[in-house]
Wavefront OBJ file of the C-alpha trace (Angstrom):
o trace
v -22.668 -46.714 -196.060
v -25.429 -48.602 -197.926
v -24.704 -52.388 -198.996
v -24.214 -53.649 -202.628
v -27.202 -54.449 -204.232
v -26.458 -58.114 -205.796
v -29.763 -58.896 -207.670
v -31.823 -57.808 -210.048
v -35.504 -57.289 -210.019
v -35.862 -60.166 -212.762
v -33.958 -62.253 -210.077
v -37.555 -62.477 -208.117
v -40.683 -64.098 -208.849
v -44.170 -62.800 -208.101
v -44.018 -63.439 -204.833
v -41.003 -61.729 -204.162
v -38.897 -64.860 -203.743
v -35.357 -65.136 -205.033
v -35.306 -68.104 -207.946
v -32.307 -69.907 -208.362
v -30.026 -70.441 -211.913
v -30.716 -72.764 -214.253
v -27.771 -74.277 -213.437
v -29.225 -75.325 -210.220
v -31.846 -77.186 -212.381
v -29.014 -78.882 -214.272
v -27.602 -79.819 -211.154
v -30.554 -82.053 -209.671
v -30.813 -83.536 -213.124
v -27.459 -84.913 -212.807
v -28.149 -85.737 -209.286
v -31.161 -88.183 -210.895
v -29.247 -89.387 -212.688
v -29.278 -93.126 -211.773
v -33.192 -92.686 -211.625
v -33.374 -91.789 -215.282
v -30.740 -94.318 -216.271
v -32.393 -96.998 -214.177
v -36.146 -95.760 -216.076
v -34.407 -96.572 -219.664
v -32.539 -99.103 -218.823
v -36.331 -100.658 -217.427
v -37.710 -99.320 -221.022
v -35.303 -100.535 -223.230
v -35.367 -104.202 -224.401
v -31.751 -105.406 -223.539
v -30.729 -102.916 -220.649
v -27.406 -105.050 -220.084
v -25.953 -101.383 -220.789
v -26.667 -100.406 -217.532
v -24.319 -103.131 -215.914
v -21.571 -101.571 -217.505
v -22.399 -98.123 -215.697
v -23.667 -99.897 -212.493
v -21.401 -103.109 -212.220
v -22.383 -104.002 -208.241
v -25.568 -103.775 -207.259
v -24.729 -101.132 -204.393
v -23.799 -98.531 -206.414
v -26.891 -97.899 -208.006
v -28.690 -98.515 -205.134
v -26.477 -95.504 -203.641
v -27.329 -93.410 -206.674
v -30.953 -94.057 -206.330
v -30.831 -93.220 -202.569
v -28.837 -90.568 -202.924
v -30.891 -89.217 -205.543
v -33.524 -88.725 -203.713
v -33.541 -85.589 -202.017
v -33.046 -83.976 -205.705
v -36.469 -85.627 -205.907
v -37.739 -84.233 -203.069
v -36.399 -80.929 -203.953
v -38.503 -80.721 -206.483
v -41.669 -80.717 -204.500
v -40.311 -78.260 -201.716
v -38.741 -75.216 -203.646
v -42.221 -73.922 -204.028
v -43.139 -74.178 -200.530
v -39.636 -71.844 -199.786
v -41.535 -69.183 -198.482
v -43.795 -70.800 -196.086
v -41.954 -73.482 -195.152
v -37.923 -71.816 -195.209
v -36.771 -74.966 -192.539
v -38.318 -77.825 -194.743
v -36.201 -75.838 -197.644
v -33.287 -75.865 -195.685
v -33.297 -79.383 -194.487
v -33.630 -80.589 -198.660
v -31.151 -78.667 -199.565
v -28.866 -80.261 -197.280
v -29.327 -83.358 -197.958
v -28.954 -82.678 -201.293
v -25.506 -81.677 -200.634
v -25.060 -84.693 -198.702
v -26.343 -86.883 -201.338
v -24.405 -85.184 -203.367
v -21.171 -86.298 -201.356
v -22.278 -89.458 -200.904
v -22.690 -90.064 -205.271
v -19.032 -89.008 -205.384
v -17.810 -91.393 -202.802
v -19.441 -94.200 -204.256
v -18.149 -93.401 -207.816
v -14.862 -92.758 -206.575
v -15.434 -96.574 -205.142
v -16.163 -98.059 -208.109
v -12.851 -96.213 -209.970
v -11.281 -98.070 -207.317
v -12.876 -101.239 -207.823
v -12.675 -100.977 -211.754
v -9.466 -102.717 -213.318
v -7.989 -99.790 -215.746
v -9.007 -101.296 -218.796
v -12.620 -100.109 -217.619
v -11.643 -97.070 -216.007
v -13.660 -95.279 -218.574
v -16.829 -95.793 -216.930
v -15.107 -94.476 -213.482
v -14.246 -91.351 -215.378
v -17.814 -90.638 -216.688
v -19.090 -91.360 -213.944
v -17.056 -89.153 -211.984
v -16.878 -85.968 -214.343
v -21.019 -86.277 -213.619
v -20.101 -86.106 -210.278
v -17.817 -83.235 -210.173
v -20.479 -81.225 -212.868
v -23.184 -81.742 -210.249
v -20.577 -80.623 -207.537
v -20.396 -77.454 -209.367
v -23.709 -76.629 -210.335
v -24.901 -77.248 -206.719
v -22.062 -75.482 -205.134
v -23.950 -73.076 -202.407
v -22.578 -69.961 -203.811
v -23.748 -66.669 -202.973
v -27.296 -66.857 -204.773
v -28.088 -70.551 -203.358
v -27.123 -69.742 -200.235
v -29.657 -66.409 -200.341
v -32.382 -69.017 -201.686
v -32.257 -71.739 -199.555
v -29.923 -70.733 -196.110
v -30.673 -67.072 -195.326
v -33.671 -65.900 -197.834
v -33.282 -62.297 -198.958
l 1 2 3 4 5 6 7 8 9 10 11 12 13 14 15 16 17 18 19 20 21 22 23 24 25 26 27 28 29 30 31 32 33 34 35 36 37 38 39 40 41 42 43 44 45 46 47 48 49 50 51 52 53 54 55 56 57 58 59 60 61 62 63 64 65 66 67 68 69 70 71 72 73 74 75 76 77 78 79 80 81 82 83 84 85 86 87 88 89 90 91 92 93 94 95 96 97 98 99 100 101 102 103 104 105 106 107 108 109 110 111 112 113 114 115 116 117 118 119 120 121 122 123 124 125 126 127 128 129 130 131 132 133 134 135 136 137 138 139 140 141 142 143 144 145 146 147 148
């Protein structure tokens, strides 16, 4: 009995590597995304918008730090093939990061009084959107846990 075939030749890249969905991109953009708030809120002239997303100083210093291996992943998915362990290891801690995010926005729901719980909610919908789009499903785990 031979196994399904799952992918499709378009699925590789020229080195024969599986790539991953774009969702997976979308994913670690979300998973930056206290860097890239912190970056405009720097850029902007009055940033006080970003106390309203970030009201205690821990929490974005949580996102940042758990935004990190997203960062990272971005400078080892193309060393996947040569270096699968160093793949591995980023990917999770990018799971782990992304617990940690959720934890600490589910914190400050808890912390918010419910006239504010708006920011909680956006915060946490973000949260559950990068769950999703970094959920090791069958092609992540291919990429990044057993390679094809």
């Amino acid at each position: 009995m031979t196994r399904p075939r799952y992918w499709r030749e378009s699925d590789f890249n020229d080195h024969g590597l599986l790539t991953v969905p774009l969702l997976f991109w979308c994913g670690l953009l979300l998973q930056t995304r206290a860097w890239w708030l912190t970056g405009l809120a720097m850029a902007a002239e009055h940033g006080t918008w970003l106390e309203a997303l970030y009201p205690a100083t821990w929490l974005q210093v949580t996102g940042l730090t758990a935004g990190v291996p997203a960062l990272a992943m971005l400078f080892s998915y193309p060393l996947r093939g040569t270096m699968p362990g160093l793949a591995k290891g980023v990917f999770g801690a990018l799971l782990a990061g992304v617990v940690a995010m959720t934890v600490s926005d589910v914190a400050l729901m808890l912390s918010l009084t419910p006239e504010k719980w708006e920011t909680g909610w956006l915060m946490l919908c973000s949260d559950l959107a990068c769950v999703v789009a970094l959920l090791p499903d069958r092609r992540l785990r291919a990429v990044f846990i057993r390679p094809v």
